[in-house]
C-alpha positions in Angstrom: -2.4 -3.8 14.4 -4.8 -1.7 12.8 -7.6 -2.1 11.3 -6.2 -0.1 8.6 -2.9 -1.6 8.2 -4.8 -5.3 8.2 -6.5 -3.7 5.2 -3.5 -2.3 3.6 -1.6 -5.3 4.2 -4.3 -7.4 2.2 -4.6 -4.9 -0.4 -0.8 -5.5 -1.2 -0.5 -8.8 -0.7 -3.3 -8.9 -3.7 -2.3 -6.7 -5.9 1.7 -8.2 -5.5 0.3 -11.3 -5.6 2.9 -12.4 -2.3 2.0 -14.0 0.8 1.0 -11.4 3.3 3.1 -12.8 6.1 5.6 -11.7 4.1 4.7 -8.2 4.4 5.9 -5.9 7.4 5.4 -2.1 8.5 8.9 -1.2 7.6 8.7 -3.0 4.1 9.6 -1.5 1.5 7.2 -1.9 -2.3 10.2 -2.2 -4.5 13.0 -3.2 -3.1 11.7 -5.8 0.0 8.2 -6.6 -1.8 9.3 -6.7 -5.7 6.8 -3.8 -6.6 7.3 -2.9 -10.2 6.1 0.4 -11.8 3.0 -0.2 -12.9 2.3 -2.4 -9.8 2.8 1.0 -8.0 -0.4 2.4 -9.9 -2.3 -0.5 -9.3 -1.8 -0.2 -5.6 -2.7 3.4 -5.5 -6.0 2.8 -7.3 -6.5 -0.2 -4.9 -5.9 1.5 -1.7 -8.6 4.6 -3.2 -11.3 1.7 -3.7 -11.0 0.2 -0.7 -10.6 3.1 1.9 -13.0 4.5 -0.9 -10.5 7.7 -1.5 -9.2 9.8 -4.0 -5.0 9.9 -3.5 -2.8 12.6 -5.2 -1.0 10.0 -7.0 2.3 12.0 -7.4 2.5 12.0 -3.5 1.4 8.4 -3.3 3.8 7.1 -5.8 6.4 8.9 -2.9 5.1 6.7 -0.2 8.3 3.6 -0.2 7.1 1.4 2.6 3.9 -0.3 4.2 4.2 1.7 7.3 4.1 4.9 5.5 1.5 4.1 3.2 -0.8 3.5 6.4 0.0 6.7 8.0 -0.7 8.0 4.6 -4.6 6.9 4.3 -4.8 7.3 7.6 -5.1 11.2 6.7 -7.8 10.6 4.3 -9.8 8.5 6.3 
């Protein structure tokens, strides 16, 4: 794994408040994790403090799973 999927994996088990061995590449924020709406912002400004990056949040708030969220800061970083 990693190092940035350990770190996104422990930013959303924070901000979801959910055990992170819960939390797989191909899980999804909403429907497998229980993401709500406004959770979904908090992750995005979350993810931009700790890779310390600034997200389009329109194509963030497009991202549906784990996976893709890494391969997603991965571009920034």
């Amino acid at each position: 794994m990693s190092d940035i999927e350990q770190r996104v994996k422990k930013v959303v088990a924070q901000v979801l408040k959910i055990d992170p061995a819960r939390i797989k590449s191909e899980s999804r924020f909403i429907e497998d994790l229980g993401a709500e709406s406004m959770q979904s912002v908090e992750l995005i400004a979350a993810f931009e403090e700790e890779f310390d990056i600034d997200m389009d949040d329109e194509q963030a708030l497009g991202v549906k799973t784990v996976g893709n969220a890494v391969e997603f800061i991965e571009k920034f970083v």
